[in-house]
N, C-alpha and C positions, 0 to 999 in steps of 0.2 A: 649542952650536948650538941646544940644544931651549930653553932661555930665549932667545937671538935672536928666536926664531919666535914665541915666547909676547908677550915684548914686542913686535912687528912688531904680532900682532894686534891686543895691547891699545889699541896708539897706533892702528887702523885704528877702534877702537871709539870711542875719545876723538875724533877728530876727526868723527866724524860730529853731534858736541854741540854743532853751529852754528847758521848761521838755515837752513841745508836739514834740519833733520832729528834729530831724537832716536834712530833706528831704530825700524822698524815690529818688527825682531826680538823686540823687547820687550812678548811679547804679555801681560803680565801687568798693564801697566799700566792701571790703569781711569781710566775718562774719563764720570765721575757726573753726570750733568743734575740737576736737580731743576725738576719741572712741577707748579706749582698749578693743581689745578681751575678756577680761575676767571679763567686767563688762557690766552693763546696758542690756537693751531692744530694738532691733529697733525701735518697734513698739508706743514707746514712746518719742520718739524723735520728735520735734517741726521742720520738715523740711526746713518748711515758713519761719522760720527767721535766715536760714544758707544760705554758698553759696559755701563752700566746710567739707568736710569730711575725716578726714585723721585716716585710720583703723590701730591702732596699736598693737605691733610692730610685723614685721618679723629682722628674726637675722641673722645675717651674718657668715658664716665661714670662719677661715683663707682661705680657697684657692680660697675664692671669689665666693663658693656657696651658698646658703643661705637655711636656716634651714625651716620646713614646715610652711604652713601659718597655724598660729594657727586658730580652729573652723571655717574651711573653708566655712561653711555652712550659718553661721550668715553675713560671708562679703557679699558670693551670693546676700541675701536675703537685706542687708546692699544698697548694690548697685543698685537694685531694687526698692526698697524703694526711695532711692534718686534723681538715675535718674526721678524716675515719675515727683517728684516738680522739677524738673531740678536742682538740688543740684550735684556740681562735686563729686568725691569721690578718696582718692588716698591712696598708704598704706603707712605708715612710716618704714621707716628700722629703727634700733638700738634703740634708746632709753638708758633709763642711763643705765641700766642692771648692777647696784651693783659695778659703775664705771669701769669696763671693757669693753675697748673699743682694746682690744688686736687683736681682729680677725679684725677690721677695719686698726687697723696698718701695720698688716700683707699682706692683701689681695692689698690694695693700695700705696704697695710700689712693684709688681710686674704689668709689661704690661700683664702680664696671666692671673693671677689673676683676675685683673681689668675687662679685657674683659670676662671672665669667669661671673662677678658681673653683669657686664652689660645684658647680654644674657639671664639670670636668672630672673634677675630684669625685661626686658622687655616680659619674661616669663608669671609673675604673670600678670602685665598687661594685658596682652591680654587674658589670662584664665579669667580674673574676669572681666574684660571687665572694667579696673580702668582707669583714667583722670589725673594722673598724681603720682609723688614719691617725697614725703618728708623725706629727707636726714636728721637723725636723729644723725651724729657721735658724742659722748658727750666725750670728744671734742679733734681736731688735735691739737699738740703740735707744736711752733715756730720748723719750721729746715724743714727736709727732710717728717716728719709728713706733716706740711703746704704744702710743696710743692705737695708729693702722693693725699693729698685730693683733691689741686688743678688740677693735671690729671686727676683724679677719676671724680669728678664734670665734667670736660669741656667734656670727652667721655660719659657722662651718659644724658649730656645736649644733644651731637649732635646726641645720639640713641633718645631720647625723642621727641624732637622738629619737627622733620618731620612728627610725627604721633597729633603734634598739643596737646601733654601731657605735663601737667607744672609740672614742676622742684621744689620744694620750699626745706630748710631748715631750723630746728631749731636750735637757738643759744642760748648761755648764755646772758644773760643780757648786762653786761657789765666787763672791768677788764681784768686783763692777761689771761685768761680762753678764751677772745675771741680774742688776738692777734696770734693762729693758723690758721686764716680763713684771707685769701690770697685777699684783695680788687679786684685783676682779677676775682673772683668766681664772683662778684657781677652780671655783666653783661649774664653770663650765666643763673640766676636762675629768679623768676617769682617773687617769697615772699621770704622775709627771716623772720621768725617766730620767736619772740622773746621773751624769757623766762624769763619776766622782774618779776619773782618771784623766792621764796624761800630767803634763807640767812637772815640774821639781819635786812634784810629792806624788808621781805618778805610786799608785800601786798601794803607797800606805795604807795603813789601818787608821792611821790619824786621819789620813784625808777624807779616805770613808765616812769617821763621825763627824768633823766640819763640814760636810756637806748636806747632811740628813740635817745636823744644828742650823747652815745656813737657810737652807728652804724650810723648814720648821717658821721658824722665827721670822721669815719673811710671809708667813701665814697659809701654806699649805698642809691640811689636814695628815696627821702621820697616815690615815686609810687610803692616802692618795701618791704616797712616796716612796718610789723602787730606786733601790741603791745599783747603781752601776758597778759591774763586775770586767774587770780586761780581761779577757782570754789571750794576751799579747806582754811582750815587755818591749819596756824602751829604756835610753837611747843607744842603740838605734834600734826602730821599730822590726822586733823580730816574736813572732806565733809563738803561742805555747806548743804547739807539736813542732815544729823547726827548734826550739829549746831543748826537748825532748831527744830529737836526734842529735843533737851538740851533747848531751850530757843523760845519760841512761838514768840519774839518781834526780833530774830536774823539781820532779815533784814534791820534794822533800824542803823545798828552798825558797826565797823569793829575789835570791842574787846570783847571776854568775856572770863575770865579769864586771863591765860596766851595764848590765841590762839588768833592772828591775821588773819584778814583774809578781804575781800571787801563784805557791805554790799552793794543793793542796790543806794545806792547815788552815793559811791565810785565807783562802775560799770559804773555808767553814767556819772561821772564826765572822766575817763578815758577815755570813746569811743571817749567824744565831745575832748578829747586830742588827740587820733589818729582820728580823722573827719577833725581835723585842721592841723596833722603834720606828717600822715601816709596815707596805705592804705587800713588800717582795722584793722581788732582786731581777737584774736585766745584765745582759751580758753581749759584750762587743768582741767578738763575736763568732758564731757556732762553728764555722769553718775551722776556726783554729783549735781547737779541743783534740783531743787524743780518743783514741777508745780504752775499753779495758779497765782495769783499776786504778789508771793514773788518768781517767779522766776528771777533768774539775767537774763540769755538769754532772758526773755520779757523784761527784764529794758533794754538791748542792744537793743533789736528791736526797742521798746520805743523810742529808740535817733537818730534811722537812719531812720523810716519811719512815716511819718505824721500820725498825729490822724484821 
């Protein structure tokens, strides 16, 4: 009788994994924006169906200073904004920055450096009153690279963690690109954000699951792994709302032209893929979304919380 009941629930939890609904039960899931400085509106931002916020970028200097936070005024207000609907908010360092990652090389191969990064970093933090730092380096290289990042990480994790601020990083998808990234980092960090976009399989569904498989198996707990969502197609890199205007029916698609990119379907087909084999989804990013019914961030909401 007591498995009847077990399985009765189970099938009552499986079936809620349609187009009404992922269960809102699942409050563990996160739902990661990411907002550049130098786009978008706060004030138009869908708070309700996020659960953190990561303001990008600030940059680093070789001596392990870091360059002024861009439009300091918009994070204030950024952060304000978010804390109201209880949405975390954190900043991102680095970013691809034209593939120069020279000042990250430099900075995290010195203990001075480093701590220099560090103090800095927990600088902004406390100035802006942020909830955590997503480590943006694109990307350490196999050798004495890995290992610096690997210091870097574990002192920035044990300045963090006492003040109760998570730690996350983005990574490449998958491929030698992400064998610079040290499986010790794993246990240090909260999320690991995965940039299961761009390249010749920008957008796929395949790519999606190769990339959850590859950091899987490179020994990142699934409680720690959010799937990268485009809000963009490429090539050549054009917004889902710029798609939108080229084509009224955009959302129905994930092709027009030469430009790939995830309509709708594709959005919810991928979440109920991190809802089963991650622990949320992260999305580059929120500027480019639409409002209304053809937004993708409502098709994600769509799939995590009941109708």
């Amino acid at each position: 009788m007591l498995q009847y009941f077990v399985c009765l629930g189970l099938l009552s939890v499986f079936s809620s994994f349609g187009l009404s609904g992922l269960q809102a039960a699942d409050k563990q899931f996160k739902v990661i924006g990411y907002l550049p400085s130098w786009s978008g509106q706060n004030e138009s931002i869908a708070y309700s169906r996020l659960t953190h916020i990561n303001y990008s970028f600030i940059l680093p200097k070789d001596n392990g200073s870091l360059k002024d936070v861009p439009r300091p005024e918009k994070l204030r207000d950024l952060v304000k904004r978010a804390h109201a609907s209880n949405v975390k908010v954190g900043i991102a360092i680095g970013g691809w920055n034209n593939g120069d990652d020279s000042a990250f090389e430099t900075l995290a191969a010195s203990s001075e450096s480093r701590q220099r990064f560090i103090r800095e970093t927990m600088k902004v933090v406390e100035t802006y009153n942020l909830d955590g730092v997503d480590m943006d380096w694109e990307y350490p290289d196999v050798g004495k690279s890995s290992k610096y990042f690997l210091s870097l990480m574990r002192e920035l994790s044990s300045a963090l963690r006492p003040k109760k601020n998570y730690l996350s990083m983005a990574v490449v998808s998958n491929g030698s690109t992400g064998n610079g990234i040290d499986e010790a980092v794993f246990p240090l960090i909260d999320m690991l954000n995965i940039m299961a976009y761009d390249g010749k399989e920008h957008g796929k569904f395949e790519q999606a699951e190769a990339s959850l498989n590859y950091w899987r198996e490179r020994g990142c707990p699934n409680d720690k792994l959010i799937l990268g969502l485009p809000f963009y197609g490429r090539s050549p890199y054009v917004s889902y709302r710029n798609l939108l205007a080229q084509d009224a029916t955009a959302q129905t698609k994930d092709v027009i032209g030469k430009v790939r990119y995830n309509g709708i379907a594709t959005i919810k087909k991928k979440t109920e893929l991190a809802h089963a084999q991650a622990a949320g989804v992260m999305i580059w990013e929120l500027s480019q979304d639409t409002t209304g019914d053809k937004s993708l961030l409502k098709a994600i909401d769509a799939m995590i919380t009941a109708e």
